[in-house]
C-alpha positions in Angstrom: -22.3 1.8 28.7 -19.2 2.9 30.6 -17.4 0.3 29.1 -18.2 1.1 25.4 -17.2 4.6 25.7 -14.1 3.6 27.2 -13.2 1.2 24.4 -14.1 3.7 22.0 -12.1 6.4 24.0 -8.9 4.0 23.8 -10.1 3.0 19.8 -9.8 6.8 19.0 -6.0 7.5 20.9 -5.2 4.4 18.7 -6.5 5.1 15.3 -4.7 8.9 15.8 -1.6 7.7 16.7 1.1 7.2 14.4 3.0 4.8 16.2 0.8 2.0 16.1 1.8 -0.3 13.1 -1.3 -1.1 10.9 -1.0 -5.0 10.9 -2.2 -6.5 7.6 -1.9 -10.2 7.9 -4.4 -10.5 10.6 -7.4 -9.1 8.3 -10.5 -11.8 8.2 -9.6 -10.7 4.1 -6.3 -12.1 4.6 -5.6 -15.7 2.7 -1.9 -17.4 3.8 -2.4 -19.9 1.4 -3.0 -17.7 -1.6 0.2 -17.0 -3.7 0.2 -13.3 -3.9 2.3 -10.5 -2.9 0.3 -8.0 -1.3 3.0 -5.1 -1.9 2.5 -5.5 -5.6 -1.6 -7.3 -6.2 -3.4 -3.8 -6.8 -6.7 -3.6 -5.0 -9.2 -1.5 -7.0 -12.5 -0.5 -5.1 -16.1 0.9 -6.4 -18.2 2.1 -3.2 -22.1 2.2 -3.2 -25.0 3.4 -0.8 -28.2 2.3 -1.8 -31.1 4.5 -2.8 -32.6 4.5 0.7 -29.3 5.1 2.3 -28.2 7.3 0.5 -31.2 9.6 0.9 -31.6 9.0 4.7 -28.0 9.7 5.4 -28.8 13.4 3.2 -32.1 13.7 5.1 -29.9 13.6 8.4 -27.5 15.6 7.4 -26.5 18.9 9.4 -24.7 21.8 8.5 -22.0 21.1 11.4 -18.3 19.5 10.5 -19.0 17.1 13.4 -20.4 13.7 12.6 -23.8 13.5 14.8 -26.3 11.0 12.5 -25.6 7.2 12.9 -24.7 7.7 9.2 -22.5 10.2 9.9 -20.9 7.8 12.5 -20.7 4.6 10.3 -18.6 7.0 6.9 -16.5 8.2 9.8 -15.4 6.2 11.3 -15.1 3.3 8.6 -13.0 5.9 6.6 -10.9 6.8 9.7 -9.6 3.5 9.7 -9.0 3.9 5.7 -6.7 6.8 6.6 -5.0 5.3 9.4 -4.0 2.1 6.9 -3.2 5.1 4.2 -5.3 2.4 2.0 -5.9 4.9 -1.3 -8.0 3.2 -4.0 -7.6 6.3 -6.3 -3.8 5.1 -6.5 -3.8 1.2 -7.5 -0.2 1.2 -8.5 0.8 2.7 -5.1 -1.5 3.0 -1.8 -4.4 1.2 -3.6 -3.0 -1.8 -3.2 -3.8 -5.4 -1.6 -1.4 -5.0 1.5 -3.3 -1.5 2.6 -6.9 -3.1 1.6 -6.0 -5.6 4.1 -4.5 -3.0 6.9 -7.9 -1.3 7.0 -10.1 -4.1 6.7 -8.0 -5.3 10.0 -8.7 -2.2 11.6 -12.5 -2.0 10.6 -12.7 -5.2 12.5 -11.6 -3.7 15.8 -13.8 -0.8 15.7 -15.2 -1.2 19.4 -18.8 0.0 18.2 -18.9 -2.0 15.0 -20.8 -5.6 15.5 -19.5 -7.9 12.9 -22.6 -9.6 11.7 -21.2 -12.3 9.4 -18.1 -13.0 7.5 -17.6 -16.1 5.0 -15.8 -17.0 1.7 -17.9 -18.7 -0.9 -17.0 -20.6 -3.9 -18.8 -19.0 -7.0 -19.4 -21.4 -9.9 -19.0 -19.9 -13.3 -19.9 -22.2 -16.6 -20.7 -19.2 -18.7 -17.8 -16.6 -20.7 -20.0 -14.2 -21.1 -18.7 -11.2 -19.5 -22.3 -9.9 -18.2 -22.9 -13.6 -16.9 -19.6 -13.4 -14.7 -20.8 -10.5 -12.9 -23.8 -11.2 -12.7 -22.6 -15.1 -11.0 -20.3 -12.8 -8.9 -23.4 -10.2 -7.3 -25.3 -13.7 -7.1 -22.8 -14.5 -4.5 -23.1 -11.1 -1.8 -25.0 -11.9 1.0 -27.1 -9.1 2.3 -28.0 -7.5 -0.4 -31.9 -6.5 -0.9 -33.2 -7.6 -4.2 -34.7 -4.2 -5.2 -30.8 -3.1 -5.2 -29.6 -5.8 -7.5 -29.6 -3.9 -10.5 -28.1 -1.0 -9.3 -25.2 -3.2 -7.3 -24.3 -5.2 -11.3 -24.0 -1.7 -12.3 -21.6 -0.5 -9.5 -20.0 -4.0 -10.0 -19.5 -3.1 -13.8 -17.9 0.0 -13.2 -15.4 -1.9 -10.3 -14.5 -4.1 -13.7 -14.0 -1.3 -16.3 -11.6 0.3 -13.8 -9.4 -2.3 -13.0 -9.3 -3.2 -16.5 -7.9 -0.1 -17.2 -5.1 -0.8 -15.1 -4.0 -3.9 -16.9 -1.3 -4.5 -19.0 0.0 -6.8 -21.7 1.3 -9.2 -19.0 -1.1 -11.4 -16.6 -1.5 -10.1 -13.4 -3.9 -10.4 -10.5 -5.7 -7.9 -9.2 -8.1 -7.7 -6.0 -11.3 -6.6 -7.2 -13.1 -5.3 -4.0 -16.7 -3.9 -3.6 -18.8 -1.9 -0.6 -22.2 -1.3 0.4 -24.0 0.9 2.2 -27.0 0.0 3.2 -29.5 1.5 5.9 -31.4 -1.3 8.2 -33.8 -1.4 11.0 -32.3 0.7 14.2 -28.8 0.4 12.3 -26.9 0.9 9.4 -24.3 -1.8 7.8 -21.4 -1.8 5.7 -20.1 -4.7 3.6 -17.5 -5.6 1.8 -16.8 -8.1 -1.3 -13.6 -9.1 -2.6 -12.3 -11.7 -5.4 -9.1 -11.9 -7.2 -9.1 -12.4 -10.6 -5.9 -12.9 -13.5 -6.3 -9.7 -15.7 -4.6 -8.2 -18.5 -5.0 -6.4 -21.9 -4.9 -6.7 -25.4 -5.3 -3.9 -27.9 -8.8 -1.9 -26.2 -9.6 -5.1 -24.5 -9.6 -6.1 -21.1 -9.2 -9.8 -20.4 -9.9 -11.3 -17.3 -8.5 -15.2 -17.3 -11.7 -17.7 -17.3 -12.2 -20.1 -14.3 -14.7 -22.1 -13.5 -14.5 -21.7 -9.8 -13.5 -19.3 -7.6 -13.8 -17.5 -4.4 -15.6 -14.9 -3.3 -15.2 -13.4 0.5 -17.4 -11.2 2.5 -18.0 -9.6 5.5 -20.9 -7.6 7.0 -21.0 -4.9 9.8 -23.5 -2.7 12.0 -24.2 0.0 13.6 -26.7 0.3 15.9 -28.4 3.6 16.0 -28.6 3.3 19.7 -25.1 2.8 20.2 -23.8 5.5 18.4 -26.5 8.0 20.4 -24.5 6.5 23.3 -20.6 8.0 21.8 -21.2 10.1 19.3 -19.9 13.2 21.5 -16.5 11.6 21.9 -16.5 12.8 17.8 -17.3 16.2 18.5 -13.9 17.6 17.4 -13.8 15.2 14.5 -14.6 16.2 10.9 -17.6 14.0 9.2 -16.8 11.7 6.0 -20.0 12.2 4.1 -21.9 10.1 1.6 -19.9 12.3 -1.6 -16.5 11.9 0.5 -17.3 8.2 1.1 -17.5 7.9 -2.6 -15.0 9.4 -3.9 -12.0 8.4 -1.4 -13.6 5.2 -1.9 -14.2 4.3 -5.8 -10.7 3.7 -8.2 -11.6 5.9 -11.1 -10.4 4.7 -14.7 -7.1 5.1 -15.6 -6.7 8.4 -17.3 -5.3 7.6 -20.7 -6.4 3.8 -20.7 -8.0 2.7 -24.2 -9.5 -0.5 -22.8 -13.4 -0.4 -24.2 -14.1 -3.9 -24.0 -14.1 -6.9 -21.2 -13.9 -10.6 -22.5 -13.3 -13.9 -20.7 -10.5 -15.8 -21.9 -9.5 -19.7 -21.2 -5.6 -19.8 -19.3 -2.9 -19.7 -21.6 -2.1 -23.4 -21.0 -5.1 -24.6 -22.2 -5.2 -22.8 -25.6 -6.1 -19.3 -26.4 -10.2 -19.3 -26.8 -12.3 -15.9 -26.0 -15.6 -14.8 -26.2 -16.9 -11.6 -25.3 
């Protein structure tokens, strides 16, 4: 126990200091062998608690500015290491993009009181262009997920797509598409992550997201055991709580004000001939 709350102790003199470079290459999202430049790949994010999260966290709310639920802990401190990598997904063409998203992913996996359950990349194989069919292929692919929260999941995933898209332009770009869930478990509560990049751009209102039959999909899952944060949790007594709203909206890339892209469509690479279906 004493050793936890030291870490932690340490953890929070670290995560408040602005000295301590935010290091971005040794993120478990980090590929060396993928050909982008992490300065200029935009990131853009959709956050989502599940039904029973979501109204757990609410039910253990309380009226204090300190954090004291386990769900209170988790939003905290998971968005105190958002802030530290000043990772901003409401700003893809600046702070939102794929060099921060991998400077707080690093620090999320040093959180002292975080357990990393898993982490894995996955190929996902895609035969169809239907547009629904690739999301669908691309939810397929999370692990942890419950089933009952599928549906809702496609529909946060749907409006990850519709915001990057807006963000597109006539010339092909990639852009890290990344996804998070929060979901409430037994004696703990977990947050994942999902990322793929994709080839995007626009034509007229259409967003076009470059057709391949294979590609990859990485993940990671963490916890938090109730138990373990009863055993910090007043080392956060002077710290403001990120709530479930907060969570949300520091966490989701909104549309791009302005943008007149209606429509998402799969299109073959340029190379191989120009062939879409919607």
């Amino acid at each position: 126990m004493k050793k936890l709350q030291e870490k932690t102790s340490r953890w929070l003199k670290e995560i408040h200091s602005g000295s301590t470079p935010v290091a971005f290459t040794e993120s478990l999202f980090h590929n060396p062998m993928a050909a982008l430049d992490a300065s200029t790949t935009q990131n853009p994010a959709n956050a989502f608690p599940t039904l029973s999260y979501e109204k757990a966290a609410n039910e253990a709310s309380t009226p204090g500015t300190a954090p004291i639920s386990v769900y209170d802990g988790l939003q905290t401190s998971v968005n105190m290491c958002r802030t530290k990598a000043q990772f901003d997904p409401l700003d893809p063409n600046g702070n939102g993009d794929l060099k921060h998203f991998l400077g707080f992913t690093n620090l999320v996996s040093q959180v002292p009181f975080l357990t990393l359950e898993w982490s894995e990349s996955k190929q996902i194989k895609q035969k169809s262009h239907n547009a629904n069919e690739l999301i669908d292929s691309f939810v397929d692919g999370f692990r942890g997920i419950l089933e009952h929260d599928k549906e809702s999941i496609i529909q946060s995933v749907q409006n990850l797509v519709k915001a990057a898209l807006s963000y597109s332009e006539q010339t092909e770009k990639q852009s890290n598409f990344s996804q998070n869930i929060l979901q409430d478990g037994e004696g703990k509560v977990n947050f994942f992550l999902y990322t793929s990049t994709f080839e995007i751009s626009q034509t007229s209102s259409k967003g076009t997201i470059t057709f391949h039959a294979e590609y990859t999909l990485n993940q990671a899952g963490y916890s938090l055991e109730a138990s373990t944060w009863e055993r910090i949790k007043d080392q956060f007594e002077n710290i403001e709580k990120t709530t479930v709203d907060d969570w949300l909206n520091d966490m989701t890339t909104q549309p791009k004000e302005g943008s007149t892209v209606r429509a998402l469509c799969l299109e073959e690479p340029k190379s191989q001939g120009a062939h879409t279906r919607t």
